[in-house]
ZAKOLMI-768567 format. One record per residue: x, y, z of N, C-alpha, C, O in turn; residue number from 1; residue in one letter. Coordinates in Angstrom, 2 decimals. Each point is the difference from the previous one (the first is absolute). Example, Ala and Ser with C-alpha at 12.3 -4.5 7.8 and 13.67 -1.06 7.14 Angstrom:
ZAKOLMI-768567
(atom (13.19, -5.69, 7.80), (-0.89, 1.19, 0.00), (0.90, 1.20, 0.00), (1.04, -0.02, 0.66), 1, 'a')
(atom (-1.39, 1.07, -1.38), (0.82, 1.19, 0.06), (-0.77, 1.09, 0.73), (0.51, 1.11, 0.17), 2, 's')
This chain:
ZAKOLMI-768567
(atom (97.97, 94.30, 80.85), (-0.21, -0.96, 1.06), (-1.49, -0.22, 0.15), (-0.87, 0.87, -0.06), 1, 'x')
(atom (0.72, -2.05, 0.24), (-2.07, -0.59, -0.18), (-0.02, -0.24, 1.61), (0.91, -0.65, 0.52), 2, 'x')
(atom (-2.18, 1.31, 0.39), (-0.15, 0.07, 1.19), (-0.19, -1.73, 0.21), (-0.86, -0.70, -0.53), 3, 'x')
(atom (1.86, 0.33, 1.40), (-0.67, -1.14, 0.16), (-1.20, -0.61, 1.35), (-0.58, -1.07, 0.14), 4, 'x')
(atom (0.59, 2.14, 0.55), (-1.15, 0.05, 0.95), (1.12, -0.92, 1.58), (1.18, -0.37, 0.05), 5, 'x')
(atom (-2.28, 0.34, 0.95), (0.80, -0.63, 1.32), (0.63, -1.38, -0.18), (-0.61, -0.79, -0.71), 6, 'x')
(atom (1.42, 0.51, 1.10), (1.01, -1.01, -0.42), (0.12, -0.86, 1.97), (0.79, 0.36, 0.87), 7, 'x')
(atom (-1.75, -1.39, -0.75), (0.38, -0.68, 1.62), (1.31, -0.12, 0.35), (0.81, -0.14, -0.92), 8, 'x')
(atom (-0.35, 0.19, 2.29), (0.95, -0.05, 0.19), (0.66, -1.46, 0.25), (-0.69, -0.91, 0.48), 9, 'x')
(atom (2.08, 0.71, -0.83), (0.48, -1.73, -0.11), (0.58, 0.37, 1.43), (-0.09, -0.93, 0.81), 10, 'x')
(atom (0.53, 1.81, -0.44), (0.81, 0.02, 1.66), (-0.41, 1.46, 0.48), (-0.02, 1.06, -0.62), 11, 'x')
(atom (-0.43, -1.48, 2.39), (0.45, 0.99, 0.59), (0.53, 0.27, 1.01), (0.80, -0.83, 0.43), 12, 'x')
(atom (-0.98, 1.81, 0.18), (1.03, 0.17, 0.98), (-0.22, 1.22, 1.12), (-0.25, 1.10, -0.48), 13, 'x')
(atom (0.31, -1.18, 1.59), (-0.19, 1.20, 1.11), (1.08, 0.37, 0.68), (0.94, -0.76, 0.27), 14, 'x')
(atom (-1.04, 2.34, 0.13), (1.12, 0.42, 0.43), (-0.58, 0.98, 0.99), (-0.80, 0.88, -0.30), 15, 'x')
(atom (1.34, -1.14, 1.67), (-0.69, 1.61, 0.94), (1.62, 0.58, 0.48), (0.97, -0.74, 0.18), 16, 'x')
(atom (-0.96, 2.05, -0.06), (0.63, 0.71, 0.43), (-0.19, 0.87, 0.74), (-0.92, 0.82, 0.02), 17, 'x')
(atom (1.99, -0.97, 0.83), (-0.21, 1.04, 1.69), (0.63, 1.38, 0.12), (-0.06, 0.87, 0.86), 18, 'x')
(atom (0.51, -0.94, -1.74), (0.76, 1.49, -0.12), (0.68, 0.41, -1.62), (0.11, -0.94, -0.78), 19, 'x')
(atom (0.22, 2.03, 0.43), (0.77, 0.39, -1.14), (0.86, -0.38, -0.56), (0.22, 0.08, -1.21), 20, 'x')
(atom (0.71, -0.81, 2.48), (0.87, -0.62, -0.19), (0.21, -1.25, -0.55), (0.98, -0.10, -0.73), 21, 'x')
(atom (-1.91, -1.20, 0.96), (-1.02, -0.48, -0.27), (-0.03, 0.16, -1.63), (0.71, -0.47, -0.89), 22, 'x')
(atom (-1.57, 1.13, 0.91), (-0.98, 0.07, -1.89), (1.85, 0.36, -0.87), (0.31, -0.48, -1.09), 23, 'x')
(atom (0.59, 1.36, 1.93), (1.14, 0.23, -1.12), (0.66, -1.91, -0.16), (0.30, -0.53, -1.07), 24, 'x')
(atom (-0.26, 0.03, 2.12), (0.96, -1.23, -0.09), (-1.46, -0.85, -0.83), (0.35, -0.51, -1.06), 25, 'x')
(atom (-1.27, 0.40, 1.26), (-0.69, -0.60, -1.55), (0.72, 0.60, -1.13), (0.82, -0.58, -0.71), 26, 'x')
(atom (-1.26, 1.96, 0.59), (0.28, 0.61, -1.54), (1.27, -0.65, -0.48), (0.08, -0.41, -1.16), 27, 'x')
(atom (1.00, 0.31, 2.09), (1.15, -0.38, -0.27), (0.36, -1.43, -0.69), (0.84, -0.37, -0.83), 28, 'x')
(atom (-1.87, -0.23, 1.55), (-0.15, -1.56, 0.12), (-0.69, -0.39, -1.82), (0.54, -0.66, -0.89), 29, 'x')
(atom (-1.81, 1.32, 0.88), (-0.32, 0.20, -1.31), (0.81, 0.55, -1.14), (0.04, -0.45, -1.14), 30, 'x')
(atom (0.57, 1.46, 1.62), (1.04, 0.33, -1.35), (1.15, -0.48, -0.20), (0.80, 0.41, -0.83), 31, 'x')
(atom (-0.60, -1.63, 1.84), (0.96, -1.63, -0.16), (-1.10, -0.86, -0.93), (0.32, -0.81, -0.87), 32, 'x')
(atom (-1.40, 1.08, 1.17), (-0.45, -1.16, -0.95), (-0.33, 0.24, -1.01), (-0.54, -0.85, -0.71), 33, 'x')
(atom (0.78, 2.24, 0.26), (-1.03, 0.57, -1.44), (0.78, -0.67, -0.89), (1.12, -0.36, 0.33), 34, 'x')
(atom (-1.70, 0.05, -1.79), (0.53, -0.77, -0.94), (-0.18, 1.26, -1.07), (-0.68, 0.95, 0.41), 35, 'x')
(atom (1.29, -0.88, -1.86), (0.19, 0.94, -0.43), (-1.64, 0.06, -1.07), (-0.44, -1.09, -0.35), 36, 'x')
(atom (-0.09, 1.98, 0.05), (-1.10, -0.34, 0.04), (-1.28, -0.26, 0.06), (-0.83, -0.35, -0.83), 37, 'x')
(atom (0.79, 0.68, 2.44), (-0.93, -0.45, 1.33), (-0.93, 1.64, -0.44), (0.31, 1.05, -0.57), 38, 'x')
(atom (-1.49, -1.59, 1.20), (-1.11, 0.86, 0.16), (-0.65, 0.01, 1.08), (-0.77, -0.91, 0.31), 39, 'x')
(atom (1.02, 2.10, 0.54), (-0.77, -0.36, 1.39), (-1.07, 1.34, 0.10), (0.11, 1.21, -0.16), 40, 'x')
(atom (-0.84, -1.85, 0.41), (-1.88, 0.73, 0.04), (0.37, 0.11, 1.53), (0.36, -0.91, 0.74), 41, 'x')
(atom (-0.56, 2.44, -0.40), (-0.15, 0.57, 1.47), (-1.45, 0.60, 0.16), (-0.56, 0.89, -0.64), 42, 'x')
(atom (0.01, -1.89, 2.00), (-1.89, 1.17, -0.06), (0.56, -0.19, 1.61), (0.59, -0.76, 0.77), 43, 'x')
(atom (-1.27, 2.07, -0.89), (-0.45, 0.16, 1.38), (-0.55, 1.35, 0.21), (0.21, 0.88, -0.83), 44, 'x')
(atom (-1.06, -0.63, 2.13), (-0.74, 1.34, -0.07), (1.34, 1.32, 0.09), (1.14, -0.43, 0.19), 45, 'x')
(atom (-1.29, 1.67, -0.31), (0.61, 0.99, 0.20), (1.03, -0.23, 1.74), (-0.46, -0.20, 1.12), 46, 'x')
(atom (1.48, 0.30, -1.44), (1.09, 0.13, 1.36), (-0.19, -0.97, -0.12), (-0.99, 0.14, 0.73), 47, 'x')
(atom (0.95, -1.63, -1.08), (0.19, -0.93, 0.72), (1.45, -0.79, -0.24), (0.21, -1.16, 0.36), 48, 'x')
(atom (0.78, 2.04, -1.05), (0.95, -0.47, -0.28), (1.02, -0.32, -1.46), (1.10, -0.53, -0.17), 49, 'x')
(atom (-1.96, 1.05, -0.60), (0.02, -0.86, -1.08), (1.68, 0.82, -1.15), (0.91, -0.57, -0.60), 50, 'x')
(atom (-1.17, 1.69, 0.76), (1.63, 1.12, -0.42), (0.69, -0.91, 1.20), (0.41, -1.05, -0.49), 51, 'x')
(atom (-0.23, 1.12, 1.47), (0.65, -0.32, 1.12), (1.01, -1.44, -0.51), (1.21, -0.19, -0.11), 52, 'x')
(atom (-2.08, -0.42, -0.04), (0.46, -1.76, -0.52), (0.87, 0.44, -0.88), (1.20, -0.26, 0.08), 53, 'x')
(atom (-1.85, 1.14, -1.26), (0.66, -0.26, -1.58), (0.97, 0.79, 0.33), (1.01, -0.40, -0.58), 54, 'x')
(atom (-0.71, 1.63, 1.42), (1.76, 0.48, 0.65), (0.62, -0.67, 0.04), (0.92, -0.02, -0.81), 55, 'x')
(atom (-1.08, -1.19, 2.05), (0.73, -0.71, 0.64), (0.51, -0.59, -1.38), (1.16, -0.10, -0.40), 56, 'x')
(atom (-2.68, -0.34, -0.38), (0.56, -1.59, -0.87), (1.56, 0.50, -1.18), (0.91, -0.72, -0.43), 57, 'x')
(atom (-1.21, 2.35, 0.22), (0.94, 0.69, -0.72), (1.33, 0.21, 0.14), (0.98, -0.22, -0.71), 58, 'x')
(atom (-1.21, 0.86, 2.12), (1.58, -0.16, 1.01), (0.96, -1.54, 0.12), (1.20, -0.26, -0.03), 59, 'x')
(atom (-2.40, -0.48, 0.18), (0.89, -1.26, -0.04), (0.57, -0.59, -1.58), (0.91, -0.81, -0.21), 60, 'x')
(atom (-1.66, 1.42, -0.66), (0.83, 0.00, -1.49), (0.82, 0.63, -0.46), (0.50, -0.20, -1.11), 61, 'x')
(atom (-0.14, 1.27, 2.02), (1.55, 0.81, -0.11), (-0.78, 1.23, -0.49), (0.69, 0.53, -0.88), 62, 'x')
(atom (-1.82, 0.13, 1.08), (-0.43, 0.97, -0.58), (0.40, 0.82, 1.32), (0.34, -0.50, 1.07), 63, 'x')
(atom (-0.45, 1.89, -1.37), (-0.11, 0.93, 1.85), (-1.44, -0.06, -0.18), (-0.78, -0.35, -0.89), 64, 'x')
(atom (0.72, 0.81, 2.06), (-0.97, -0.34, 1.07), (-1.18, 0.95, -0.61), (-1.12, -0.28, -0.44), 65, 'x')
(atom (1.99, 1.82, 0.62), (-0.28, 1.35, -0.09), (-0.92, 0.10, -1.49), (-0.91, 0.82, -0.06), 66, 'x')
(atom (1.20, -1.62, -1.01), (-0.41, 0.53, -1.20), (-1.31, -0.90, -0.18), (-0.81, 0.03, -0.92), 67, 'x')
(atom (0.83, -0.90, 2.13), (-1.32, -0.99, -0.43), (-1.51, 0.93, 0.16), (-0.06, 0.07, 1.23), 68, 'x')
(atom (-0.79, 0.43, -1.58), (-1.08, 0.89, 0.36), (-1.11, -0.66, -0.34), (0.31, -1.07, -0.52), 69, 'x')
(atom (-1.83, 1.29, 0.60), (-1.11, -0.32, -0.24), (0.36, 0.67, -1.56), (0.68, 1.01, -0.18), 70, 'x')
(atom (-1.15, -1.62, -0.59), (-0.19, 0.38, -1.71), (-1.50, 0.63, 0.09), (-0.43, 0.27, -1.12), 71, 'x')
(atom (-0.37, -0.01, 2.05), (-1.51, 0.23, 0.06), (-0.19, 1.21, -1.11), (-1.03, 0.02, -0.67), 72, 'x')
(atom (1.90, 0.83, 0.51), (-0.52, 1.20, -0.91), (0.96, -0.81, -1.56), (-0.20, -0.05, -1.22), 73, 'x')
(atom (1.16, -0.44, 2.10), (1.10, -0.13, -1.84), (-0.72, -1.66, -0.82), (-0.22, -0.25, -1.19), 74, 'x')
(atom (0.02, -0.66, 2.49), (-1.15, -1.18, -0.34), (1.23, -1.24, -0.38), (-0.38, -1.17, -0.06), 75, 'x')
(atom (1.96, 1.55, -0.22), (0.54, -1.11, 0.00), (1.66, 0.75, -0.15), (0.37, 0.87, -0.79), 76, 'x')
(atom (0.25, -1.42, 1.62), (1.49, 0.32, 0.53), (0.61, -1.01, -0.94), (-0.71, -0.83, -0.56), 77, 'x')
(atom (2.23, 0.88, 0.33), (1.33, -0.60, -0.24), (0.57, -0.19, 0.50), (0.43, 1.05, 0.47), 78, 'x')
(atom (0.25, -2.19, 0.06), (1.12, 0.12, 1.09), (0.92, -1.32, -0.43), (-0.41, -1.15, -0.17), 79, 'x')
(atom (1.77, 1.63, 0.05), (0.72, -1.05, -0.12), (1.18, -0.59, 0.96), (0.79, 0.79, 0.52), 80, 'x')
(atom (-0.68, -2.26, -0.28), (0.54, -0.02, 1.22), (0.41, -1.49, -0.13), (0.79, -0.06, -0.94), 81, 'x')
(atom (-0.96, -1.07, 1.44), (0.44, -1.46, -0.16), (-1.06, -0.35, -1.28), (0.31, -0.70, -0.96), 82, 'x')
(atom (-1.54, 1.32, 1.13), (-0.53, -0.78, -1.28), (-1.02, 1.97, -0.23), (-0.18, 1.03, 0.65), 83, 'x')
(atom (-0.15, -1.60, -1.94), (-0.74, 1.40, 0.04), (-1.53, 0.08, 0.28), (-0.95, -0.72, -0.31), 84, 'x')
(atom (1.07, 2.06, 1.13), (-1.67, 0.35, 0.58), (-0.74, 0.58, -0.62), (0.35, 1.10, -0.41), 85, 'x')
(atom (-2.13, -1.76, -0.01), (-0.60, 1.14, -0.35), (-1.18, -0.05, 0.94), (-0.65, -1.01, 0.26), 86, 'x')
(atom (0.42, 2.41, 0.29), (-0.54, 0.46, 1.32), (-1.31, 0.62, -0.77), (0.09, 1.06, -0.62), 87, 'x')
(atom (-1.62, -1.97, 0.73), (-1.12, 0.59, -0.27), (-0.61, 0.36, 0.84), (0.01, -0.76, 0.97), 88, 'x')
(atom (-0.74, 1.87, -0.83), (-1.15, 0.24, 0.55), (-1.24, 0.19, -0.78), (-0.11, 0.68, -1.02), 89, 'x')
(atom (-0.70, -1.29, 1.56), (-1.28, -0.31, -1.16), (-1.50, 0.99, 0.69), (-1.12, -0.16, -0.48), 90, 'x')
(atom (1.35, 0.97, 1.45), (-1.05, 0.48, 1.22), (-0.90, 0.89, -0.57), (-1.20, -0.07, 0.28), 91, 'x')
(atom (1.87, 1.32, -1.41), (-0.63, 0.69, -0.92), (-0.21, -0.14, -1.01), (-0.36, 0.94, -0.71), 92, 'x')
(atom (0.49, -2.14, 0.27), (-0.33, -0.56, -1.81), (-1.62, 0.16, 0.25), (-0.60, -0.56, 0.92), 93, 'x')
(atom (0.00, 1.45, -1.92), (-1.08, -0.44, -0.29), (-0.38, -1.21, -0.42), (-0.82, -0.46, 0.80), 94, 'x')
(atom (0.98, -0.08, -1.45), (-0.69, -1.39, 0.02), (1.44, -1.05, -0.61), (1.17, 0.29, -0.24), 95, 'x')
(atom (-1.91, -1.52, 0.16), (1.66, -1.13, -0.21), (0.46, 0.28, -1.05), (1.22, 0.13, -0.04), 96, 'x')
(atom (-2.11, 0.12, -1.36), (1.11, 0.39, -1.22), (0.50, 1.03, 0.34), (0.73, 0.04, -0.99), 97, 'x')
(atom (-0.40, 1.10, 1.66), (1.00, 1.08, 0.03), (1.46, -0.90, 0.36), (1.10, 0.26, -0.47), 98, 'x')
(atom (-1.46, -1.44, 1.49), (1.48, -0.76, 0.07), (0.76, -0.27, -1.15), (1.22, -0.01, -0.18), 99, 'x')
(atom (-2.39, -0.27, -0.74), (0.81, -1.06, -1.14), (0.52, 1.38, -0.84), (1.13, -0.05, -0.47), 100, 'x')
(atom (-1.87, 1.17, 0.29), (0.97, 1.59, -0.38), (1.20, 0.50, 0.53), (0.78, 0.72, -0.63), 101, 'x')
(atom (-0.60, -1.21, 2.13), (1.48, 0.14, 0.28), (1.03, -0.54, -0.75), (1.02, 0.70, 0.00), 102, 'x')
(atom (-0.97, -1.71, -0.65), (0.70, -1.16, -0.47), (0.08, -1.15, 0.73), (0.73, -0.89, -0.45), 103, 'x')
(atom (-1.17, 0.75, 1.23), (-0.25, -0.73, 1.22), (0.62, -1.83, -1.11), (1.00, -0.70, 0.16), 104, 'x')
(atom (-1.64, 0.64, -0.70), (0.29, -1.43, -1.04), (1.88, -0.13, 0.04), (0.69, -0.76, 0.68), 105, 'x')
(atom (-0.42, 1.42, -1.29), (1.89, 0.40, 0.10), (0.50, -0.08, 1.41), (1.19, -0.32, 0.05), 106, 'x')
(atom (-1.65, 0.47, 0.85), (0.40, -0.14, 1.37), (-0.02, -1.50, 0.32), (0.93, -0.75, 0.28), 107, 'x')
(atom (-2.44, 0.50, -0.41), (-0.37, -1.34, 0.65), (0.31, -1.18, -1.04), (-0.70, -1.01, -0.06), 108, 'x')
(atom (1.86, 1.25, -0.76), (0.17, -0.72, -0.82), (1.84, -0.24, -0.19), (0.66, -0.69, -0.79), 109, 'x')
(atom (-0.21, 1.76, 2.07), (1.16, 0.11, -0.19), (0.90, -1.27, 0.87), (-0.30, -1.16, 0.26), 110, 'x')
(atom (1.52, 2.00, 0.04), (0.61, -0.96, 1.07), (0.20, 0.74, 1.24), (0.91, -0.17, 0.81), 111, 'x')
(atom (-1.97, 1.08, -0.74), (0.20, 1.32, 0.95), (-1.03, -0.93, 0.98), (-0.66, -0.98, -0.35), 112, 'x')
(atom (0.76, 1.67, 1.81), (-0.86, -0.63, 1.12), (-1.02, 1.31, 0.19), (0.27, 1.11, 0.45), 113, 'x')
(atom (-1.74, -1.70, -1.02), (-0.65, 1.11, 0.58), (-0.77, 0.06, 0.73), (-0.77, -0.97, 0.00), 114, 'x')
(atom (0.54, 1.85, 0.82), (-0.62, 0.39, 1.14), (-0.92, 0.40, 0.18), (0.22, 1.20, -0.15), 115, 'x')
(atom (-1.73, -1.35, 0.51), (-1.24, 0.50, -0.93), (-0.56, 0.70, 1.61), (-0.42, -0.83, 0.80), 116, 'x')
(atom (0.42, 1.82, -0.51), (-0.79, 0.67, 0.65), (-1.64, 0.13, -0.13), (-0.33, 0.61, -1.02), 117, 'x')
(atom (-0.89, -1.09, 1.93), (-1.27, -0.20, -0.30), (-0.36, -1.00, -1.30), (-1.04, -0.25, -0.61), 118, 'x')
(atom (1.62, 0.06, 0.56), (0.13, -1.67, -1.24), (-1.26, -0.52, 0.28), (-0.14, -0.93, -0.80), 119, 'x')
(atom (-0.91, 1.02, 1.54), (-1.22, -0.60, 0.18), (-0.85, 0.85, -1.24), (-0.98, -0.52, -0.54), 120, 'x')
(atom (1.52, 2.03, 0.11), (-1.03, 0.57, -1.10), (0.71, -0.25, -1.15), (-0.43, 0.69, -0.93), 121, 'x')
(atom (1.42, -1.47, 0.60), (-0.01, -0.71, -1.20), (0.46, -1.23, -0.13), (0.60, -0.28, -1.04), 122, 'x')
(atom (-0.78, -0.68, 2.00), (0.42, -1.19, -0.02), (-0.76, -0.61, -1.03), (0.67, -0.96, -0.39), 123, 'x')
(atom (-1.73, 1.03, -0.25), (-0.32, -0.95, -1.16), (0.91, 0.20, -1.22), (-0.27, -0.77, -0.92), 124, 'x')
(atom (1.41, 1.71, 0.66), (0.61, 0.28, -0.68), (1.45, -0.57, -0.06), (0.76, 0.18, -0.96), 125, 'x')
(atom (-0.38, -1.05, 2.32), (0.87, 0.01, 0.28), (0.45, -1.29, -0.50), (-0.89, -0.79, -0.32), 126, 'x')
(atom (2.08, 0.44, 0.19), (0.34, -1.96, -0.81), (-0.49, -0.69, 1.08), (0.07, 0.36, 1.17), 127, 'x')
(atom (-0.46, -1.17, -1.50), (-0.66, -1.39, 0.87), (1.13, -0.15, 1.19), (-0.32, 0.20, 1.17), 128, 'x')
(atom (1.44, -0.50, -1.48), (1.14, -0.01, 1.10), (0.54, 1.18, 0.49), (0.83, 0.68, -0.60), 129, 'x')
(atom (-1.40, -0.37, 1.95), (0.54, 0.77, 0.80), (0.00, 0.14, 1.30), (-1.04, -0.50, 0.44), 130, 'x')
(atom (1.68, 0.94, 0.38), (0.18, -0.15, 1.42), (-1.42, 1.03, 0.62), (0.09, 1.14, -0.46), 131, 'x')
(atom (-0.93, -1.26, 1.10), (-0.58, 1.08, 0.61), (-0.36, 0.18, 1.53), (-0.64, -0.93, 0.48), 132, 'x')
(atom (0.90, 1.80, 0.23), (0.45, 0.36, 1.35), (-1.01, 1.30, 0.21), (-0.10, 1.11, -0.53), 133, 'x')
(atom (-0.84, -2.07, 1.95), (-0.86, 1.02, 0.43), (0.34, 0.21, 1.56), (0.09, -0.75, 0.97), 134, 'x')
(atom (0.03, 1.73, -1.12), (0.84, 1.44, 1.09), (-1.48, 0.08, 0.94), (-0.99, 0.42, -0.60), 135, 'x')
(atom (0.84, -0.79, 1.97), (-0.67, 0.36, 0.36), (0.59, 1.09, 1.84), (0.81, -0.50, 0.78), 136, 'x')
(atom (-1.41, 1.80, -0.53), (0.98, 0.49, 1.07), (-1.19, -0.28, 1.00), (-1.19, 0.29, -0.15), 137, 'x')
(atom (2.03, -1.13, 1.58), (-0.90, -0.23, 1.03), (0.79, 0.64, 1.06), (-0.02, -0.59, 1.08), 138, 'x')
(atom (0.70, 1.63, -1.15), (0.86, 1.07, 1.41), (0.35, 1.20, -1.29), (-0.19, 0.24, -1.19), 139, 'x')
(atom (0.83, 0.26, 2.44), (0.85, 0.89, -0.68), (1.08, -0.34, -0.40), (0.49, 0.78, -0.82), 140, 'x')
(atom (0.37, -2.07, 1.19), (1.35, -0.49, -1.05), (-0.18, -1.40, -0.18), (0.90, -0.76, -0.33), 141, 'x')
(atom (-2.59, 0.30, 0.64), (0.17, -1.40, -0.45), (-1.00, 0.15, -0.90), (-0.88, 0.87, -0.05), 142, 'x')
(atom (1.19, -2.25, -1.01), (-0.84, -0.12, -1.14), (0.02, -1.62, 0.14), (0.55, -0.72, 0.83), 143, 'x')
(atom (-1.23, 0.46, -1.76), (0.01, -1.73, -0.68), (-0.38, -0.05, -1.35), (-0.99, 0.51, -0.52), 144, 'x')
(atom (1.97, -1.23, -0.05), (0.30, 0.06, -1.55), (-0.48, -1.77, -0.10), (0.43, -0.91, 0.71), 145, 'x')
(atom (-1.43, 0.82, -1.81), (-0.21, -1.15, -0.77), (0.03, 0.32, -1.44), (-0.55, 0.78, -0.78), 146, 'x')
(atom (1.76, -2.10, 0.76), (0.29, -0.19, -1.47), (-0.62, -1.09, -0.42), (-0.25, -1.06, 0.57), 147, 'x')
(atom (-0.03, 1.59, -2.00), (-0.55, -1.39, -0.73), (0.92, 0.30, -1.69), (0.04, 0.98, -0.75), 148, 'x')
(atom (0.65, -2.52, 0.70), (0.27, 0.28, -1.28), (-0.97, -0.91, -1.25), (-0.83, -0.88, 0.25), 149, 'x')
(atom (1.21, 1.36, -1.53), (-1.37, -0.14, -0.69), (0.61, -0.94, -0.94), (-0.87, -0.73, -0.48), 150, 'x')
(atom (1.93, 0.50, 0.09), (1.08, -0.73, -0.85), (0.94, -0.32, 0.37), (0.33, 0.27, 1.16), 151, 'x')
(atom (0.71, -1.22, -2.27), (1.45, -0.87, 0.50), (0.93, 1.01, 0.49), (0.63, -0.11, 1.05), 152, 'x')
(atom (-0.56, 1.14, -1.90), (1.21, 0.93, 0.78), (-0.06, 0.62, 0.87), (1.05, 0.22, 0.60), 153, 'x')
(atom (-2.73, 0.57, 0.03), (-0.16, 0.64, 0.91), (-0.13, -0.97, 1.26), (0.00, 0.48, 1.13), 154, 'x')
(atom (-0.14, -2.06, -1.37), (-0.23, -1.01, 1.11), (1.71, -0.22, 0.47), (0.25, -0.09, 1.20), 155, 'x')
(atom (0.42, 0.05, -1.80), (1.70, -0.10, -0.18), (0.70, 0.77, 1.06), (1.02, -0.36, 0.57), 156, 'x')
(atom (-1.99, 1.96, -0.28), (0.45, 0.94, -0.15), (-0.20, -0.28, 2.09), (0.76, 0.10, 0.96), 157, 'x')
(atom (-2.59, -0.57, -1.23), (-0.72, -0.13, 1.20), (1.36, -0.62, 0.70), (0.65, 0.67, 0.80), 158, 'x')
(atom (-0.33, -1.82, -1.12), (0.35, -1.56, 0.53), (1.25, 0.54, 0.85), (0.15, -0.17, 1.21), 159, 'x')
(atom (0.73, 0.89, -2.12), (0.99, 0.79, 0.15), (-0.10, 0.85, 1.56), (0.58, -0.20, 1.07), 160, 'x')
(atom (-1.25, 0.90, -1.37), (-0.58, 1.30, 0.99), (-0.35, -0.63, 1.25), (0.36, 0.43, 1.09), 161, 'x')
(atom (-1.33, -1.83, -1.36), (-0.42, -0.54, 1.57), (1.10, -0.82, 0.59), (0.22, 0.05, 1.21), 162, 'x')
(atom (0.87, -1.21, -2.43), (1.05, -0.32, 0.76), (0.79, 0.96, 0.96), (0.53, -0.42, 1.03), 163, 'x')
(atom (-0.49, 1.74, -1.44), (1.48, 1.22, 0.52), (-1.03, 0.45, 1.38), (0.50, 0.02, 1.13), 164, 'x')
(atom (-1.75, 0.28, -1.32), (-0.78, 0.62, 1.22), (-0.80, -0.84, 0.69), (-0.12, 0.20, 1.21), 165, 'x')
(atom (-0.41, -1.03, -1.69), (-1.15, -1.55, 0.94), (-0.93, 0.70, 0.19), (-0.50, 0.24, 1.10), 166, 'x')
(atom (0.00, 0.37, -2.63), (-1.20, 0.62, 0.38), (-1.35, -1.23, -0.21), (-1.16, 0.30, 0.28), 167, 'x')
């Protein structure tokens, strides 16, 4: 895979949430719109949510709940469920080629939906089309999520997501 560097966004989109309850009925809402595929870049600082989302987004693909974990030491989960998950965390990669040593290419090339935890330390690596969602926490159960998608399928995905929620 050839880095193709930041890719502007064709759509975006805002979302605030007031409670837990809240960020799960997004996740839900999003994993109605995921297309098989899809690449979604998660940044946000530490606690601000970001395992939290990709639970929810899992549970709502028929995965349990229970087996969804931070990959932070394993760096990328499996999970199979309505479509299949691959769960990155990118927080301890020394630098962006250690991504592309995971196999990371075979993932983001599959029909699997993956989930990129800190995706801001290798987003130049990432395909031009992808969904990316910045997690920001302003309480203790509220956050505000802006999405920007970067391509046709991750804009599809947007269009989808803001018809079901009016974000």
């Amino acid at each position: 895979m050839k880095p193709l560097g930041p890719t502007p966004p064709i759509a975006k989109s805002h979302f605030t949430s007031t409670s837990e309850a809240q960020t799960e009925d997004l996740a839900r809402a999003l994993a109605e719109a995921l297309e098989p595929g899809t690449i979604v870049a998660l940044v946000g600082n530490l606690g601000a949510g970001k395992t939290r989302l990709v639970r929810a987004v899992c549970e709502a693909l028929g995965v349990d709940r229970h087996e969804v974990a931070s990959p932070t030491f394993v760096l990328v989960h499996e999970y199979e469920g309505r479509l299949s998950v691959y769960h990155f965390d990118t927080y301890r990669l020394g630098q962006p080629s250690d991504f592309l040593r995971l196999g990371a290419d075979e993932y983001l090339n599959s029909d699997g939906v993956c989930l990129i935890e800190w995706a801001n330390r290798v987003e130049e690596l990432l395909p031009a089309d992808h969904l990316r969602i910045e997690i920001v926490s302003t309480g203790a159960t509220t956050r505000d999520f802006a999405f920007s998608a970067k391509g046709p399928k991750s804009a599809r995905v947007l269009k989808q997501l803001a018809a079901s929620r009016a974000c």
